[in-house]
C-alpha positions, 0 to 999 in steps of 0.5 A, spaced: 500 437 210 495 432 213 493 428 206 502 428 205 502 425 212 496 420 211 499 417 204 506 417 207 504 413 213 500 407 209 506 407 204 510 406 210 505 401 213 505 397 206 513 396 206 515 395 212 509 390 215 509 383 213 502 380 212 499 375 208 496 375 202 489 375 205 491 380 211 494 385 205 488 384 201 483 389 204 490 395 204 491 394 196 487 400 194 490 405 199 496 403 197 494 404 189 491 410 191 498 412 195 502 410 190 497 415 185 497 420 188 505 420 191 507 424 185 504 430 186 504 431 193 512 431 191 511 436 185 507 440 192 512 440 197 518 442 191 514 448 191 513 449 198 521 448 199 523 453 193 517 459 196 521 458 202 528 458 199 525 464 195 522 468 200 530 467 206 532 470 199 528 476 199 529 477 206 537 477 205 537 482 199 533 486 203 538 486 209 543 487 204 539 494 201 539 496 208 546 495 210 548 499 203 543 504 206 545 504 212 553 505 210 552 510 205 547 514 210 553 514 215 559 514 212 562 521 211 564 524 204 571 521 204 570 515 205 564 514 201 568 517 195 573 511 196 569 506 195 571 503 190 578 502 193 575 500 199 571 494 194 577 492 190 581 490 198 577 489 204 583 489 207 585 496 206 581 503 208 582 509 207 585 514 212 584 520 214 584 524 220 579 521 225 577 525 232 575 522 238 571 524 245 570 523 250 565 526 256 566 526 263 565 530 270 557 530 267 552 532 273 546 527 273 544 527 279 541 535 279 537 534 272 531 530 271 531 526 264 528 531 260 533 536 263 540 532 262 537 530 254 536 537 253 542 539 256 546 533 251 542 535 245 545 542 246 553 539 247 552 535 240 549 541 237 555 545 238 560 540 236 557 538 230 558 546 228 564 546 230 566 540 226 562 543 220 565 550 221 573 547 219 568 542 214 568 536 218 563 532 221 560 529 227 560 521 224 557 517 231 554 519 237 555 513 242 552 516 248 557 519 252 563 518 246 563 521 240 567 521 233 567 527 228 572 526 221 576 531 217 575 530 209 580 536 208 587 537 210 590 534 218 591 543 219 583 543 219 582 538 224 586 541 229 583 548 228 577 544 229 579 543 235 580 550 237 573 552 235 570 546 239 574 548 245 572 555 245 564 553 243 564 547 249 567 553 254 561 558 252 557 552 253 559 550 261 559 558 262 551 558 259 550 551 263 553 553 269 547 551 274 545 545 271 550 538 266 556 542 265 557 546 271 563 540 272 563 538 264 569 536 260 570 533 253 577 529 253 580 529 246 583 524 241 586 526 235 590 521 230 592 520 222 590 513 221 586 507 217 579 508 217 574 503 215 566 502 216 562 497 216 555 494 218 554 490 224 547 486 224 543 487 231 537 483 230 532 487 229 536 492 225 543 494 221 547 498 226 554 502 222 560 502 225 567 505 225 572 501 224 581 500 224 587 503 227 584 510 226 578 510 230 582 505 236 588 510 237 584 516 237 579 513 242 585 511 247 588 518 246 582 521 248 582 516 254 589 519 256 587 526 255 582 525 261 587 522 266 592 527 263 586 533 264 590 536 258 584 537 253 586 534 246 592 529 245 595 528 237 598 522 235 605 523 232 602 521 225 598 527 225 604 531 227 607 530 222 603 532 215 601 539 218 602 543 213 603 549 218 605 546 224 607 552 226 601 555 227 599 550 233 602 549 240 604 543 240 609 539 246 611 531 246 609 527 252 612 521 249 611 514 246 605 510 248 603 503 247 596 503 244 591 497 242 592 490 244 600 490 240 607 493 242 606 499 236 607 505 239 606 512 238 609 519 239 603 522 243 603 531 243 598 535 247 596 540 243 596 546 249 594 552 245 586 550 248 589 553 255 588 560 257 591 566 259 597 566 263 598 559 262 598 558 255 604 564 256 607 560 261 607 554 256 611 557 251 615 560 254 617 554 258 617 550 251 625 550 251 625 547 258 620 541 257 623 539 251 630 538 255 627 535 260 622 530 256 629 528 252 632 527 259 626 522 260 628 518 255 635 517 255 633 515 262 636 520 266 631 519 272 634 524 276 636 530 271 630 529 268 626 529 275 630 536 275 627 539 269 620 537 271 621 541 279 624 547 275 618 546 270 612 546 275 615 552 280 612 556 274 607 551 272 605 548 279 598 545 277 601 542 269 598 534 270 604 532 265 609 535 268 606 532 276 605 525 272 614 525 269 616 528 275 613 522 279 615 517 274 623 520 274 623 519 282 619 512 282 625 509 277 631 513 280 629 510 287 629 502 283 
């Protein structure tokens, strides 16, 4: 690099310095000498040029491996076996149904650091048995948040709900002095498109979930939270049951979901209440049926009725409080 600089500056100095046959006499063999050796120094640089450009090549492809890797590690069968279809139309993606929760009421402050990871170890290890039980599969811890898929049947995935309610009940019981004394996972279940990809994080391929599946599943579980009813089911869902019977299921109305004006029909499935409760429910299902579709034909006052009269049984029901409250707060406009 020296020489090059060397060369190429007496070159320099020869064309664009004006001197006299005498004062350029004493630079003709440099020049001749520059001159000489310009070829091969281009031939050098060429070679540097095409190494570099070489070795950016190597380094893309192996990032590319590493995303391929990456994906095929962490997307689930079904996604994996749609492949091809995936290829041939990135704008399409597969659908399936996509489980979303959501941790809440966790107990830092009693617990070390190594305590609350344990503690955190513990909870995941029984949501992803009882995903595996009803053959889904827990795709992506985010610290708090996590999302689980069902290959097989929607039916699965609700059942897989029921079996990871009564584990997560038995696992606040075992943890009741420490994390999970006040625990509680809100749930967002949906029909919906699904696609994975990579998203490059500087120093490594991180795989991500993306699509209107995984954004009204997340929302849901969002609402469940604020709703405290354990599990919400998108009206997509709903309607591909094989057996619909076989779940309680109550509608809470449509809802925005996502930056745009699409609007979903939201259920809670309640058969995750217990006891007495879950009693009461069903034999109410008539009355809260009548009252939602007072709700929506925008009868504020009967429906606010219906609520009153639901919640004399039900005075805890956090759905029941939060319509009766709309109905009294749109009946006084």
């Amino acid at each position: 690099l020296l020489w090059d600089g060397v060369v190429q500056g007496v070159l320099l100095l020869a064309a664009e310095t004006r001197l006299t046959p005498t004062e350029a006499q004493p630079w003709a063999p440099l020049e001749a000498l520059a001159r000489l050796l310009m070829p091969s120094l281009v031939r050098q640089r060429e070679r540097q040029m095409l190494d570099q450009s070489l070795a950016a090549t190597r380094s893309d492809l192996e990032q590319a491996r590493a995303a391929s890797q990456a994906l095929q590690r962490y997307l689930p069968a079904y996604l994996r076996a749609h492949g091809a279809q995936l290829a041939g139309d990135p704008g399409r993606a597969a659908a399936c149904p996509v489980l979303f929760g959501q941790l809440f009421g966790l107990s830092l402050e009693r617990l070390s650091r190594v305590e609350t990871l344990a503690a955190l170890q513990a909870y995941y290890a029984r949501v992803r048995n009882a995903l595996a039980l009803h053959h889904g599969e827990l795709a992506r811890i985010l610290g708090t948040q996590w999302v689980g898929q069902f290959p097989g049947a929607p039916d699965s995935a609700l059942f897989g709900v029921l079996t990871l309610n009564q584990m997560l009940l038995a696992f606040r019981d075992d943890q009741a002095a420490g994390l999970a004394a006040g625990l509680g996972t809100g749930l967002g279940l949906h029909q919906g498109a699904l696609l994975g990809g990579t998203l490059d994080a500087g120093d490594h391929v991180e795989p991500v979930l993306l699509g209107e599946g995984m954004q009204v599943a997340q929302r849901l579980a969002a609402m469940s939270i604020t709703f405290r009813t354990g599990a919400l089911v998108s009206e997509e869902l709903v309607q591909t049951l094989a057996t619909p019977e076989e779940f309680d299921l109550r509608a809470l109305g449509t809802y925005r979901v996502g930056a745009g004006e699409k609007r979903i029909g939201v259920f809670e499935l309640f058969s995750l209440r217990a006891g007495a409760t879950l009693e009461a429910m069903r034999s109410l299902q008539d009355h809260w049926r009548e009252a939602i579709q007072r709700f929506r034909a925008g009868h504020w006052r009967e429906a606010a009725e219906g609520f009153e009269s639901y919640l004399a049984h039900l005075p805890h029901d956090r759905p029941a409080r939060h319509f009766l409250r709309q109905c009294r707060q749109r009946a006084g406009r």
